[in-house]
SEKOL-574894 format. One record per residue (C-alpha): x, y, z; residue in three letters. Coordinates in steps of 0.001 Angstrom, whole numbers, plus 500000, padded with zeros to 6 digits. Each point is the difference from the previous one (the first is absolute). Layout:
<atoms>
XYZALA/...
</atoms>
This chain:
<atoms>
684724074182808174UNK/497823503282500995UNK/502523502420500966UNK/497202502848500846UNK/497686497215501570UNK/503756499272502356UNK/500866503300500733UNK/496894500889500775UNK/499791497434502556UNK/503244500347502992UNK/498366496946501358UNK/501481497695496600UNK/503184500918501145UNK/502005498309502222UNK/503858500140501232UNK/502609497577500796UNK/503178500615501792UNK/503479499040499584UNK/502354500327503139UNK/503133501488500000UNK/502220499324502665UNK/503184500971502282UNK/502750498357498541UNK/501221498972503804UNK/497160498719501576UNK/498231498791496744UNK/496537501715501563UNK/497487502200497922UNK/500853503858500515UNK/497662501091496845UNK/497530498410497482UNK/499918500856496258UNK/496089500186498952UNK/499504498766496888UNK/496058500668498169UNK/498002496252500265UNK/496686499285497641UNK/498855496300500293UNK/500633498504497040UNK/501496502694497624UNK/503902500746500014UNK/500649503417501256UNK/502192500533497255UNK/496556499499497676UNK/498666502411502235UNK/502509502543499726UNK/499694499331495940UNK/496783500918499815UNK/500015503200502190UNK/503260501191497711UNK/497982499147497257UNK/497134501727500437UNK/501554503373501980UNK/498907498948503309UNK/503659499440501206UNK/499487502263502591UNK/496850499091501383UNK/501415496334500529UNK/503128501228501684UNK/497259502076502440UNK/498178496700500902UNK/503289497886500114UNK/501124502349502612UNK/497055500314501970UNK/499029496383500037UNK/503820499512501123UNK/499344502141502804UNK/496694498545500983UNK/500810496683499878UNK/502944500751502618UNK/497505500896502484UNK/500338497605503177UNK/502947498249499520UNK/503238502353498681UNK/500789501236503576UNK/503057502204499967UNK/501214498083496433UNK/500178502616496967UNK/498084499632497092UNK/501690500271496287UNK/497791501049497524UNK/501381500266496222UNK/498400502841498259UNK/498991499243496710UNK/499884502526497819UNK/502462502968498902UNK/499978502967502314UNK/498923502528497308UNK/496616497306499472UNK/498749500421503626UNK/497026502564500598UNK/500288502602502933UNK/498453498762502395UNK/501106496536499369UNK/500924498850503818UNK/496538501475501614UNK/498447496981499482UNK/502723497504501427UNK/499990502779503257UNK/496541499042500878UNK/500888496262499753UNK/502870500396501999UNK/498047501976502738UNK/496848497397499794UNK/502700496784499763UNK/502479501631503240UNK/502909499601497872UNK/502166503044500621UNK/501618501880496511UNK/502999499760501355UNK/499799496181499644UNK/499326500323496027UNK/502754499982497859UNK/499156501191496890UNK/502496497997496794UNK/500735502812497817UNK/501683498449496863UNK/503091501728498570UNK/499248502590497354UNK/499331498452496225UNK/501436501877497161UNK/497167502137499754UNK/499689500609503497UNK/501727502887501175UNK/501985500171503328UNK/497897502838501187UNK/496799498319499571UNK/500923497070501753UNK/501568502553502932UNK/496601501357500450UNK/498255496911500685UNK/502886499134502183UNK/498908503169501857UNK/496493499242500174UNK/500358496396501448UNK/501801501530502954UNK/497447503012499980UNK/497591497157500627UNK/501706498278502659UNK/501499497001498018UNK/503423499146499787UNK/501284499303496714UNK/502300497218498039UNK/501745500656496794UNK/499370496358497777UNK/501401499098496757UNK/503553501386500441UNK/502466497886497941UNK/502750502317499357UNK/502589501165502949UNK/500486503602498826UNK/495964500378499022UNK/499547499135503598UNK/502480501985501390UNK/498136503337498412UNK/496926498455500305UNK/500976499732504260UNK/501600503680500025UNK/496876501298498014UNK/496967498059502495UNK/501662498731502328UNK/497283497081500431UNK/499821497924503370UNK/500854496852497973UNK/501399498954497040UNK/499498496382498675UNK/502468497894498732UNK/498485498930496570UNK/499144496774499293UNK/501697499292497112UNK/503038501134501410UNK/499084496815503076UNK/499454497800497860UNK/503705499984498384UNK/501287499794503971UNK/502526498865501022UNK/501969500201496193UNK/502372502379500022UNK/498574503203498088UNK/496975499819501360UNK/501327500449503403UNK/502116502892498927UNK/497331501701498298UNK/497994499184503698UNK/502466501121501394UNK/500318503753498523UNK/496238500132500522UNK/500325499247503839UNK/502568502088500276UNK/498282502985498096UNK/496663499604501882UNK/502662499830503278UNK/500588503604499288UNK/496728501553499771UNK/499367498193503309UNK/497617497753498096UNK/499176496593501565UNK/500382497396497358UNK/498146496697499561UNK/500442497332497720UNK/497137498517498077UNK/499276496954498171UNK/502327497527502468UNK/499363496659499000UNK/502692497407501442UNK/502401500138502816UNK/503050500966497796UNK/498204503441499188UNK/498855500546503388UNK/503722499465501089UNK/501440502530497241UNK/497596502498500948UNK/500774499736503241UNK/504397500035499639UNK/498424503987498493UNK/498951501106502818UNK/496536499760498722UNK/497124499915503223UNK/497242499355498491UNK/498466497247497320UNK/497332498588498083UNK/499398497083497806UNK/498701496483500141UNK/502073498706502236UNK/498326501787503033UNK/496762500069498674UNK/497461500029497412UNK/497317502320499622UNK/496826499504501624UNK/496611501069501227UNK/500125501106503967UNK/497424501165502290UNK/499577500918503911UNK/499135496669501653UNK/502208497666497615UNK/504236500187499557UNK/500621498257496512UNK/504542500621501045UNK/
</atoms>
């Protein structure tokens, strides 16, 4: 795999989308965008740019591409986009370029919502804070991803106070057993009080779905509503 011979080329880059839905009506409210390359896992992909200290540059394309490819077809849906590298990584001027997309593809900022992961251990709060600020300086709303632990969330919520928090999928996938869905339950309840709408990802089965649900979670994602796939204007793939 060329990595400069990709990134120097947007059009090698595609984007698939995974719905996520309203728990009561079981219809898409938002898509997750997730970075397509025929024939190479995007986990190769993402390799190779760590690798090689173009992290950042892929997470520019990745976004932009997501945005791009919306254009036609997301109506009034939001659009989740998972940032993927540390705040303190990201240049300046690192959402001019995903501005002009949005403006060339019509898909409002305020539909983008930038997946901020929780802070690593040598991540500090602050840095992840500003970038919280710039997403919303941009337009975007933002979702706080990779939240396992109640109280982490809970200053984590008071701190941003993101738009969304997601329910972690590893915390789903031990649904509906019964410390799973106490620990999913403290993070509900701890997004709850930064006003933080929660949704659950990585529902597989109906059991899940239904646990989720008994938490007063609105919103899923996961298999069993959909896979991810390749959209465009004139042709639904729901």
């Amino acid at each position: 795999m060329d990595l400069a011979k990709l990134l120097a080329d947007p059009a090698a880059f595609g984007a698939k989308y995974q719905p996520i839905v309203a728990l009561a009506s079981g219809r898409p409210v938002a898509y997750e965008a997730l970075l397509h390359v025929e024939g190479v896992p995007p986990g190769a992909v993402f390799g190779a740019a760590a690798t090689a200290g173009r992290l950042a540059d892929l997470d520019r394309v990745a976004r932009d591409v997501a945005v791009r490819d919306a254009a036609g077809w997301l109506g009034g849906a939001l659009l989740f986009v998972k940032l993927a590298v540390a705040p303190g990584d990201l240049p300046p001027d690192w959402l001019a370029s995903t501005r002009a997309v949005a403006a060339e593809a019509a898909v409002p900022l305020r539909q983008v919502v930038l997946e901020v992961v929780q802070p690593g251990p040598g991540e500090t709060l602050e840095r992840t804070a500003r970038i919280v600020t710039r997403c919303r300086g941009a337009g975007c709303q933002v979702a706080l991803v990779g939240a396992l632990d109640p109280r982490t969330v809970r200053n984590l919520v008071s701190a941003l106070l993101p738009d969304y928090v997601t329910l972690d999928r590893s915390v789903v996938a031990r649904l509906p057993g019964a410390e799973a869905t106490e620990t999913a339950e403290d993070v509900v309840r701890a997004a709850e009080a930064g006003a933080a709408r929660v949704i659950a990802f990585g529902v597989e089965n109906d059991a899940q779905a239904a646990a989720v649900g008994r938490l007063g979670v609105e919103w899923a994602q996961g298999y069993l509503y959909g896979r991810p796939e390749r959209r465009s204007p004139t042709v639904d793939t729901d």
